[in-house]
DRENBAVO-244140 format. One record per residue (C-alpha): residue in one letter; chain; x, y, z. Coordinates in Angstrom, 2 decimals. Layout:
REM residues N
REC   residu   chaine        xx        yy        zz
REC        a        A         X         Y         Z
...
//
This chain:
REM residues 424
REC   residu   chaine        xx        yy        zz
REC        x        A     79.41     22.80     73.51
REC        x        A     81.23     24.25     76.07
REC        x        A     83.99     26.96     76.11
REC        x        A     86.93     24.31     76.32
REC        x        A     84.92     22.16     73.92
REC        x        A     84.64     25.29     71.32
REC        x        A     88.57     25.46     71.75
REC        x        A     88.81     21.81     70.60
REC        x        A     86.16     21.91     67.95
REC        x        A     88.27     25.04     66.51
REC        x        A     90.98     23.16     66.17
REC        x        A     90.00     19.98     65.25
REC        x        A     88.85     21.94     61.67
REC        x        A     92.34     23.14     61.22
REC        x        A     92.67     26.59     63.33
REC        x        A     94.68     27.90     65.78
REC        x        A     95.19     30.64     68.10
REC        x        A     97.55     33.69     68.75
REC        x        A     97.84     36.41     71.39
REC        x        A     96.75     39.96     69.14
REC        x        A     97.11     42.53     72.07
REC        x        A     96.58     43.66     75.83
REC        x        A     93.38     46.04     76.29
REC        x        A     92.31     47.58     79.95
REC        x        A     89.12     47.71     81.31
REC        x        A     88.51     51.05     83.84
REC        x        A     84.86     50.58     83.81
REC        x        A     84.25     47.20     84.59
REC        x        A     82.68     46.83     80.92
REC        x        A     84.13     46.06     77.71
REC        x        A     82.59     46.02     74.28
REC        x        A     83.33     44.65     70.44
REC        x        A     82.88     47.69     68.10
REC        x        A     83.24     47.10     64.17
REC        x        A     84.52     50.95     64.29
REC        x        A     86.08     53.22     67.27
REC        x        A     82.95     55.20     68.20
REC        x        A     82.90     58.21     70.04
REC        x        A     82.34     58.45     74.19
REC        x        A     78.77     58.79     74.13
REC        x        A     75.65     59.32     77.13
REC        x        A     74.03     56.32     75.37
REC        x        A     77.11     54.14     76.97
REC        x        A     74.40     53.77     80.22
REC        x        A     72.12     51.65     78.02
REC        x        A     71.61     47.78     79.19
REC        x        A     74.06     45.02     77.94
REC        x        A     73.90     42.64     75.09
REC        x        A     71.62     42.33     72.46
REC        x        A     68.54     44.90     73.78
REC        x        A     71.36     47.65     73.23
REC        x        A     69.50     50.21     71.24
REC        x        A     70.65     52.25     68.42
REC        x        A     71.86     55.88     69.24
REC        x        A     70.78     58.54     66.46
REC        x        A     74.28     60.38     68.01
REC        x        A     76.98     58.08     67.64
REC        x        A     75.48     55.64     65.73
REC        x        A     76.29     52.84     67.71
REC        x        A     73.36     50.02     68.12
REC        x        A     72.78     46.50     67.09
REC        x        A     75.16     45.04     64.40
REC        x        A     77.92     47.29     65.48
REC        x        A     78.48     47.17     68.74
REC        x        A     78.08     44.60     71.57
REC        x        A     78.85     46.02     75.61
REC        x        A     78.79     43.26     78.36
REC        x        A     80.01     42.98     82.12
REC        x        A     84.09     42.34     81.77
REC        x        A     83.91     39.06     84.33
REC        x        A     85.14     40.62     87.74
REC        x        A     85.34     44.19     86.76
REC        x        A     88.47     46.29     86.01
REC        x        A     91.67     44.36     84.62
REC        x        A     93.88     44.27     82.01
REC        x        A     92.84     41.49     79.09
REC        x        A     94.28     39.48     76.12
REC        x        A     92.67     39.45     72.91
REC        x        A     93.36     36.13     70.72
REC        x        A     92.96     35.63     67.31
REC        x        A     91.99     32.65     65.94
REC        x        A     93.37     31.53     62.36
REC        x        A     93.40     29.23     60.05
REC        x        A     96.76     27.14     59.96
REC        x        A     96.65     26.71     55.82
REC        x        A     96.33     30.79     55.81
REC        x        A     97.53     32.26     58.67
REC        x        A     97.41     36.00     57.29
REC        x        A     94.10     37.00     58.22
REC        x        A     91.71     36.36     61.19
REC        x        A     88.92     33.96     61.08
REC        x        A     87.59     35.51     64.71
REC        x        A     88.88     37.06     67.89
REC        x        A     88.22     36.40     71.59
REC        x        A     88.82     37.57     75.29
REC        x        A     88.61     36.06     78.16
REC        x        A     87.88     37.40     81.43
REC        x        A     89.61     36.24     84.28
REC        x        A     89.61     36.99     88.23
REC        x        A     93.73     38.58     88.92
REC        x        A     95.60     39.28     85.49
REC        x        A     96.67     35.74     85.38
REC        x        A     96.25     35.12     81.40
REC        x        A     97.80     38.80     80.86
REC        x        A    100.28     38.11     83.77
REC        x        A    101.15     35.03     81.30
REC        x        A    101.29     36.44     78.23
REC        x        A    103.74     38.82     79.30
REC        x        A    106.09     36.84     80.43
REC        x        A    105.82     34.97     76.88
REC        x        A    106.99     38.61     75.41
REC        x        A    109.60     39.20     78.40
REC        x        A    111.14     36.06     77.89
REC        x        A    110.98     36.03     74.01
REC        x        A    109.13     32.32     74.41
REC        x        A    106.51     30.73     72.20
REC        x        A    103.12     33.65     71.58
REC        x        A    100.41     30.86     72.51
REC        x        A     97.25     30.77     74.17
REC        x        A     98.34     29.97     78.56
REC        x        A     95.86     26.90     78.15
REC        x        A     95.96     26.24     82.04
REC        x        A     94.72     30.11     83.14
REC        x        A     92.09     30.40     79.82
REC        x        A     90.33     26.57     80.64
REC        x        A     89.71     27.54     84.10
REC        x        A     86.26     28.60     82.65
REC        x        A     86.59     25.78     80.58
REC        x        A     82.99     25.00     81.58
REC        x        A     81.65     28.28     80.45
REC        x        A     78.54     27.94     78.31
REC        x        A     78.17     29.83     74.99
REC        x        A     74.58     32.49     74.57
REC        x        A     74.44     34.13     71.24
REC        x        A     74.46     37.95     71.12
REC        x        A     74.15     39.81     68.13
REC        x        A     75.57     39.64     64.55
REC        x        A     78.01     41.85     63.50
REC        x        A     77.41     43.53     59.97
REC        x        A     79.92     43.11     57.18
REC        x        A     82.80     44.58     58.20
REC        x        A     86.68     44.13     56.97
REC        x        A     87.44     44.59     61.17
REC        x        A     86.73     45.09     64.60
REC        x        A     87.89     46.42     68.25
REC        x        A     87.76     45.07     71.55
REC        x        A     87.59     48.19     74.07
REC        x        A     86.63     48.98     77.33
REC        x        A     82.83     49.50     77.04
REC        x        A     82.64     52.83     78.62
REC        x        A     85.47     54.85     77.93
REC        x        A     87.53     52.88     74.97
REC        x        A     86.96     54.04     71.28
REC        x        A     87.91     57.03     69.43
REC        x        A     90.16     59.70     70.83
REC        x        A     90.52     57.51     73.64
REC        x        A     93.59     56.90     76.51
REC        x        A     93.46     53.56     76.84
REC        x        A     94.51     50.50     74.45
REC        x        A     91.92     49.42     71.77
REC        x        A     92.76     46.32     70.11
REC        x        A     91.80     45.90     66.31
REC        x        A     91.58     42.45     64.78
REC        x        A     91.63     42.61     60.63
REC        x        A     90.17     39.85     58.60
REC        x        A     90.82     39.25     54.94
REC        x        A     88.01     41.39     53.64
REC        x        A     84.26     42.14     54.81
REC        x        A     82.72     39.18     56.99
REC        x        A     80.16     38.65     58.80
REC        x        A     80.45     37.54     62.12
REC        x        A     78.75     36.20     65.11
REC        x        A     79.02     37.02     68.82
REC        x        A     79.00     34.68     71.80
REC        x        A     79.13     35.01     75.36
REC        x        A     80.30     32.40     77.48
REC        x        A     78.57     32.29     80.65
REC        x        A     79.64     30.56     84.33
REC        x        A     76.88     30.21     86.51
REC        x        A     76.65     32.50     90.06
REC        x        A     75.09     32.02     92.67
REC        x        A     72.50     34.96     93.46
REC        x        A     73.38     34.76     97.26
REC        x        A     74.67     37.64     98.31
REC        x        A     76.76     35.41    101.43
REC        x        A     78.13     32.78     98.65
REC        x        A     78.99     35.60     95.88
REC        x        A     81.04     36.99     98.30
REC        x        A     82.95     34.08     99.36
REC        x        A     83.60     33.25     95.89
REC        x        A     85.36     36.11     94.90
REC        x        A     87.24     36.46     98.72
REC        x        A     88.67     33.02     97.63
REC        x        A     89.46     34.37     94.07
REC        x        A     90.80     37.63     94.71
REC        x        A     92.61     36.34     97.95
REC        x        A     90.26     38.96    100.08
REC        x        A     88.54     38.81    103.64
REC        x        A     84.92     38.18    103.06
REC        x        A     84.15     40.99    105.27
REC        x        A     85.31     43.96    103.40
REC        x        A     83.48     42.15    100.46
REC        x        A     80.60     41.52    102.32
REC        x        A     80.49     45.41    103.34
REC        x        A     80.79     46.66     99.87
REC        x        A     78.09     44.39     98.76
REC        x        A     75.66     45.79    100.52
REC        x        A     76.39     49.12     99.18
REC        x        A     76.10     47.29     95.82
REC        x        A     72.95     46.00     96.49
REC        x        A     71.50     49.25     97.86
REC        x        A     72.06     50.60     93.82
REC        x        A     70.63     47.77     92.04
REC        x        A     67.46     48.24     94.27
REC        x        A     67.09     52.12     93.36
REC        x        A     67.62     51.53     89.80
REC        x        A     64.93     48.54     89.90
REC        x        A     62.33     51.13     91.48
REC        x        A     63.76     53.87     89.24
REC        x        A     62.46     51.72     86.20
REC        x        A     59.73     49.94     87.72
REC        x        A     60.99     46.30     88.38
REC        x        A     60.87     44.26     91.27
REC        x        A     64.20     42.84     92.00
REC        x        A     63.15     39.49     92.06
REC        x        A     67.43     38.33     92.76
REC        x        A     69.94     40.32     93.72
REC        x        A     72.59     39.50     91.80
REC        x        A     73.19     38.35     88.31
REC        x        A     72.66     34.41     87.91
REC        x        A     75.89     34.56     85.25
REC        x        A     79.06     35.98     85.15
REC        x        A     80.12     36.24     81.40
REC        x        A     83.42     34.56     80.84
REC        x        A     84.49     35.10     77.75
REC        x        A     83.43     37.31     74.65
REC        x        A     84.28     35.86     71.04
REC        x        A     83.57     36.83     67.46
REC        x        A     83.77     34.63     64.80
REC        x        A     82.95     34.26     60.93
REC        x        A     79.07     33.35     61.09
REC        x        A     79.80     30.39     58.09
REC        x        A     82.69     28.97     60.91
REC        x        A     80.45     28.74     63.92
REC        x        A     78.24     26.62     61.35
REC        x        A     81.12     24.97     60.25
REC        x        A     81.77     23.90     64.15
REC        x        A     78.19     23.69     65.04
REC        x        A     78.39     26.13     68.08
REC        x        A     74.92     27.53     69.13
REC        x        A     73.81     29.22     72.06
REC        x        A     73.17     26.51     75.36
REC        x        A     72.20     28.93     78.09
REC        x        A     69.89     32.10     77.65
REC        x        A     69.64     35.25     79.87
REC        x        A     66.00     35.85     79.49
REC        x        A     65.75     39.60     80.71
REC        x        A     69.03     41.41     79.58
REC        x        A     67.16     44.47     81.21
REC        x        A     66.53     42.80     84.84
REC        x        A     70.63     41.31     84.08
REC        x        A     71.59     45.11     83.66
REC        x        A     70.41     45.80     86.88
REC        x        A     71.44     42.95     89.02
REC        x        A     75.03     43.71     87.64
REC        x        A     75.11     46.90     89.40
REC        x        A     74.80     44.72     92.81
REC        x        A     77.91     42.99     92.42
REC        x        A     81.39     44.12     93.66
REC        x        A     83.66     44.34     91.35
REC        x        A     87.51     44.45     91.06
REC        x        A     88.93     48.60     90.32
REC        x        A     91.87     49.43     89.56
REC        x        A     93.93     52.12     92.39
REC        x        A     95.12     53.87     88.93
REC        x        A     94.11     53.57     85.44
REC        x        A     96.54     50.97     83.57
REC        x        A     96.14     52.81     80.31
REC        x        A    100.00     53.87     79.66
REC        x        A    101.39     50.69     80.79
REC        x        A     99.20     48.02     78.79
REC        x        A    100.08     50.49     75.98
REC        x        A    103.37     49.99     75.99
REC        x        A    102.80     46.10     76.45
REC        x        A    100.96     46.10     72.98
REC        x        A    104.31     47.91     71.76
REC        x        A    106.21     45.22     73.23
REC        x        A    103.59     42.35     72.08
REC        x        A    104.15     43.76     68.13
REC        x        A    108.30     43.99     68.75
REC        x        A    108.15     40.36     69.91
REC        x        A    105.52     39.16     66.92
REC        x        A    108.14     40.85     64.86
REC        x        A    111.45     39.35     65.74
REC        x        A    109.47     35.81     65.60
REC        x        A    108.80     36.56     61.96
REC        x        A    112.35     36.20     61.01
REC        x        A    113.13     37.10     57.36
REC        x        A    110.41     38.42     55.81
REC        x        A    109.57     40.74     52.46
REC        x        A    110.18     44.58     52.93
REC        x        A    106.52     44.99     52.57
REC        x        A    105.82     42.57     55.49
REC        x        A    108.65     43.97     57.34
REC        x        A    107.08     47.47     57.45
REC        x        A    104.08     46.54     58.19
REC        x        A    105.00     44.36     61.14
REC        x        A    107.25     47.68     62.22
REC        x        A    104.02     50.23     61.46
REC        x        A    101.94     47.74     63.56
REC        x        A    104.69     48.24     66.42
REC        x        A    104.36     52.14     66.00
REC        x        A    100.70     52.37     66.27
REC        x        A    101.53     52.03     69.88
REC        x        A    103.98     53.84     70.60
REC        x        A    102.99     56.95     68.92
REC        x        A     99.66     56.04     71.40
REC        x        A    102.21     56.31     73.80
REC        x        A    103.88     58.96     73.18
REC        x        A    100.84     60.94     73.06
REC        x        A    100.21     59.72     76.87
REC        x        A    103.87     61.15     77.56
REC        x        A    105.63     57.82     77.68
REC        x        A    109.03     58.28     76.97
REC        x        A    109.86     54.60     76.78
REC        x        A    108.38     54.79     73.68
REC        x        A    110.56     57.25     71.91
REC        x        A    113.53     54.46     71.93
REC        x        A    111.04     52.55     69.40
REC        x        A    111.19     54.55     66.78
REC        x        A    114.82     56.03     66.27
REC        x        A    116.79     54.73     63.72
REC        x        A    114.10     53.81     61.84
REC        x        A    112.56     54.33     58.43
REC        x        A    111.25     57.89     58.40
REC        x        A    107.31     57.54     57.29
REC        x        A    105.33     60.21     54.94
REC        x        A    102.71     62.76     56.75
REC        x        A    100.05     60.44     55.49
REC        x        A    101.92     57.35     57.04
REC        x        A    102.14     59.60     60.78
REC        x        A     98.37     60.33     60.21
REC        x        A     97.53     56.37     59.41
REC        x        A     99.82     55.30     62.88
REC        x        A     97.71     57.78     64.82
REC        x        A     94.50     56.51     63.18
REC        x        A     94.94     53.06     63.67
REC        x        A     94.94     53.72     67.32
REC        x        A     91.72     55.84     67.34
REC        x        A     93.56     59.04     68.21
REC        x        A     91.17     61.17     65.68
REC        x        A     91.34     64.89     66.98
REC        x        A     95.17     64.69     66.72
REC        x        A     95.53     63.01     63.34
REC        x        A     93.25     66.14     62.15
REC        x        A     95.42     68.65     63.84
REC        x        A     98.49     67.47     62.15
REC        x        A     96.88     66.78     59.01
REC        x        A     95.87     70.65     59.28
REC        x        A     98.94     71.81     60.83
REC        x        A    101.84     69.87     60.25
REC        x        A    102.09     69.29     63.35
REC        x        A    102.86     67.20     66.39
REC        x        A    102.61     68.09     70.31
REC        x        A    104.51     66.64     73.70
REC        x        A    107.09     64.00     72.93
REC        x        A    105.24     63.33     69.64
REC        x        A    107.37     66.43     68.32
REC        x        A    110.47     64.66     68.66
REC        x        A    109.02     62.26     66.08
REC        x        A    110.67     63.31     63.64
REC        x        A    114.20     64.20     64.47
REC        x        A    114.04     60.80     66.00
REC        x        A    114.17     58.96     63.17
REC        x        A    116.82     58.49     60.13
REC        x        A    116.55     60.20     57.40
REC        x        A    114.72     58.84     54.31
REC        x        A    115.89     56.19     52.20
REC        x        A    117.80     54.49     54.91
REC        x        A    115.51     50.88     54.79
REC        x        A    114.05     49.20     57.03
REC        x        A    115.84     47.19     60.36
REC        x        A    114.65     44.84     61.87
REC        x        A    112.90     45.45     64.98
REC        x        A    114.41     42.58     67.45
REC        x        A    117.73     43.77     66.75
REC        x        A    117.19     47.09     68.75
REC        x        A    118.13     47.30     71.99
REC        x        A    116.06     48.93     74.67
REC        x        A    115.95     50.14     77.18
REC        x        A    113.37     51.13     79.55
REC        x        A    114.75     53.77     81.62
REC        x        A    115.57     55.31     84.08
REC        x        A    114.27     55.71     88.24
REC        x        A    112.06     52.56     87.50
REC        x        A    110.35     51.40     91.12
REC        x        A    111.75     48.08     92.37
REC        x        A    108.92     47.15     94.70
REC        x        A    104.74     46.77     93.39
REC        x        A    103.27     49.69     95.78
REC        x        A     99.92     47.26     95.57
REC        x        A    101.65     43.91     96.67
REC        x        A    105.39     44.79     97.79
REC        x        A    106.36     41.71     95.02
REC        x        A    109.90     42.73     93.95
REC        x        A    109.82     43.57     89.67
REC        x        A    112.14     41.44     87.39
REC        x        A    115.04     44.38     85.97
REC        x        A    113.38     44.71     82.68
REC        x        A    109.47     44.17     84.07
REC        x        A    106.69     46.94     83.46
REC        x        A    104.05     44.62     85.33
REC        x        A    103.83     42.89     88.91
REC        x        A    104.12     39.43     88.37
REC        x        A    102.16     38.42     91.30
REC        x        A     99.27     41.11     91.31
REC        x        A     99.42     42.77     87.68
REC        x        A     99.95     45.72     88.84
REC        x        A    102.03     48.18     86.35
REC        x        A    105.20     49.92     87.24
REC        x        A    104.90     53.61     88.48
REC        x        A    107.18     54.67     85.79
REC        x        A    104.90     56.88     83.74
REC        x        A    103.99     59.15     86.54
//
């Protein structure tokens, strides 16, 4: 059962699919966590299932799974997948990796546009093909993040993205795998064709690539029998363990040696970004939950807030990052308790400063204007697609990566993904 066969098996036993959130890879990994963990030196140990436990942070198997993000640095979408009788919870969560931002490219222009939050079938199936290798098993737990694998987690700049499920679960992870050549001539012509590159300045860096892998292999011992990693992993999904029995997924490809794997992915080139797309895929997630929002229509005041609180998460993360964008989110709004600022800061993994205002009373930067921001108490709840935004002022009107000329209202290139210098 292939990826694009998973996909069909899912919903041929009655689930479906939604966009959750953006997150942005800045060190070509990315990682599930059942908790935000703290940046930690064990972060250098191999990828999938040999990861070790770490008697500092804690992480190890059954909490945390760190593989390759397919071409390196980019910004991803996480999808939920659901079950159409009970759409409140998540039944599982997945990414997939592609080669230029095109599923995040897509996504946001479902949010720009205010169009239908789906899955952009004709960017995910091009690693349709993909085949699915087991990983580990997640312990019960009520949740879980995808991060970058290096520097996401706790305390963190860049966008984590939790998925909640209906209570504790366990839950199985797969990797979906495309075959690579190990030919250091053909890798590079396949990602010159994808990334729209010369296969000269790929061909260059390679070899620098390939000069690591071959010190790390005599640093530990092993003869680099290829150079290059025989899969590129495609797409990283969790689901309940009792659903992928329910679908009958099981693993169809194996990586034998996840510690030989570890080292042939430090010969590849991979894709980095010129600056760190933290800020802007931020603000994106803020957008995302504003749009998920206005879709929900007329909802119970309970469901309202939360929908709104989910919005805040990130753009207090925001804020913190000096975004002023983000202030127009939350004024006019329903004024929340000290223990309602410290749960928005939490769910976004910002730690040190939810314990600084839980000891202080108070907030830093633009998160200071928090408060005199918003109404006064008692004042309800509005609706969050009936505010008007604005994003600004002195926004660039030209990508400095591509020259592509942004829509009025765009944070993103639509041709290269690139984000808008506006946070500068």
């Amino acid at each position: 059962m292939n990826l694009e066969q998973t996909f069909r098996a899912l919903k041929q036993h009655g689930y479906s699919f939604r966009p959750k959130g953006f997150f942005n890879v800045e060190g070509g990994d990315a990682a599930i966590a059942t908790q935000m963990f703290v940046w930690c030196d064990c972060l250098s140990l191999t990828y999938g299932p040999t990861v070790s436990s770490c008697g500092d942070c804690h992480r190890g198997p059954g909490n945390f799974v760190k593989v390759p993000a397919g071409d390196g640095d980019s910004v991803y979408v996480v999808f939920e997948v659901y079950q159409i009788n009970s759409p409140q919870y998540a039944v599982g969560a997945f990414t997939v990796f592609d080669h230029r931002y095109e599923i995040a490219n897509k996504v946001r222009s479902f949010v720009e546009e205010q169009g239908y939050l789906s899955i952009p079938w004709e960017e995910v199936l091009v690693f349709g093909d993909s085949v699915p290798t087991a990983l580990d098993q997640l312990s019960e737990t009520s949740s879980i993040y995808f991060a970058d694998g290096t520097s996401g987690g706790a305390n963190s700049s860049n966008a984590n993205v939790d998925v909640q499920f209906g209570g504790d679960v366990e839950l199985t992870i797969f990797g979906f795998l495309e075959p690579m050549s190990t030919d250091p001539e053909e890798n590079a012509k396949y990602f010159a064709t994808n990334w729209n590159m010369e296969v000269g300045a790929l061909r260059s860096n390679m070899q620098a690539s390939l000069a690591i892998a071959q010190s790390l292999a005599e640093s530990l011992g092993r003869e680099l029998t290829e150079p290059l990693p025989p899969y590129s992993i495609r797409c990283l999904m969790a689901l309940q363990s009792d659903l992928v029995a329910e679908i009958g997924l099981e693993s169809e490809a194996e990586i034998d040696d996840w510690e030989m794997f570890s080292i042939q992915v430090n010969g590849r080139v991979v894709s980095s970004h010129i600056q760190p797309q933290d800020v802007s895929t931020v603000w994106m997630n803020a957008m995302l939950a504003r749009e998920i929002d206005r879709q929900a229509g007329e909802v119970s005041e309970a469901e309202a807030k939360r929908l709104l609180f989910d919005m805040w998460t990130w753009a207090y993360q925001g804020l913190v990052a000096g975004d002023g964008d983000c202030l127009e989110l939350i004024k006019n709004r329903y004024q929340p308790t000290p223990d309602e600022i410290a749960e928005l800061l939490r769910r976004r993994g910002l730690f040190d400063i939810t314990d600084n205002f839980l000891a202080t009373g108070q907030l830093s930067g633009l998160l200071s204007e928090v408060i005199a921001a918003q109404s006064p108490p008692g004042l309800g709840l509005t609706k969050s697609g009936s505010l008007g935004l604005g994003l600004g002022e002195n926004k660039s009107k030209f990508c400095s990566n591509c020259g592509q000329a942004f829509g009025e209202l765009a944070k993103f290139c639509a041709e290269c993904g690139n984000a808008r210098n506006s946070h500068s």
